[in-house]
N, C-alpha and C positions, 0 to 999 in steps of 0.2 A: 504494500500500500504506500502510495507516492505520500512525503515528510508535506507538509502546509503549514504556511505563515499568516497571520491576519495580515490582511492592507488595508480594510476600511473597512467602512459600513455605510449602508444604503439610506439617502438622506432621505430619494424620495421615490417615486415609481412614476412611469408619465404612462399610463395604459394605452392609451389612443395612438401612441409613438414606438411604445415597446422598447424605452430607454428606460436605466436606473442613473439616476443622481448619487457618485458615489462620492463622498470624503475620505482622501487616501490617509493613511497612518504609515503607508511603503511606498515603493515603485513599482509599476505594472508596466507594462509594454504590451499593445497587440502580439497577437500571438498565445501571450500565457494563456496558460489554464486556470479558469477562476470558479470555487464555491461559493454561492452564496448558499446560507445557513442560518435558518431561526425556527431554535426549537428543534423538533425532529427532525424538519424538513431540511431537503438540501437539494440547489440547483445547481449540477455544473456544467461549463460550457468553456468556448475558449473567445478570448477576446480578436472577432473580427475588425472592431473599428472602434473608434475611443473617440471624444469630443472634448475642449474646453473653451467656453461660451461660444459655442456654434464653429468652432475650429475643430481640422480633424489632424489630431496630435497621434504619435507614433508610441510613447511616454507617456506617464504620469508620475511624479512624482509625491512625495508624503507632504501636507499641507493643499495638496489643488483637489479642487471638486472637479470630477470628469464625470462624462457621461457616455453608457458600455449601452447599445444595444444587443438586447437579452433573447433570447429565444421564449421563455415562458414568464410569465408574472415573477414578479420577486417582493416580499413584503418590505416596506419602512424599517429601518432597524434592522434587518437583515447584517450579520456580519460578513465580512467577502472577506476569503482565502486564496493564496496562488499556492499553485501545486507547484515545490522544488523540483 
């Protein structure tokens, strides 16, 4: 079972877009592999495209809110992990 770090959490969910509003605590890079997790649930996917305010970054770093579209719903509060 692949090792995971937290990098954020889900600030907000845009349903009608299918983007999450995340606040990073790490770095993420398209490509990774990310969990989001609340509760029991857990959604994983890998990061196709990232955004920060309406720009499409490659990056994110710890301190920036980005925004990942998600393949399925993701709740508020959600914690987000990358798969080492």
């Amino acid at each position: 079972m692949p090792e995971k770090v937290k990098v954020g959490m889900v600030e907000h969910y845009y349903e009608k877009i299918g983007v999450a509003a995340v606040e990073l605590e790490g770095e993420i890079a398209v490509g990774d592999t990310l969990v989001f997790k609340q509760g029991d649930k857990e959604n994983e996917q890998k990061v196709l495209s990232m955004q920060i305010n309406h720009i499409n970054v490659e990056k994110g770093f710890k301190g920036d809110s980005v925004g990942i579209k998600v393949d399925a719903p993701v709740d508020e509060g959600s914690e987000v992990y990358k798969e080492l």
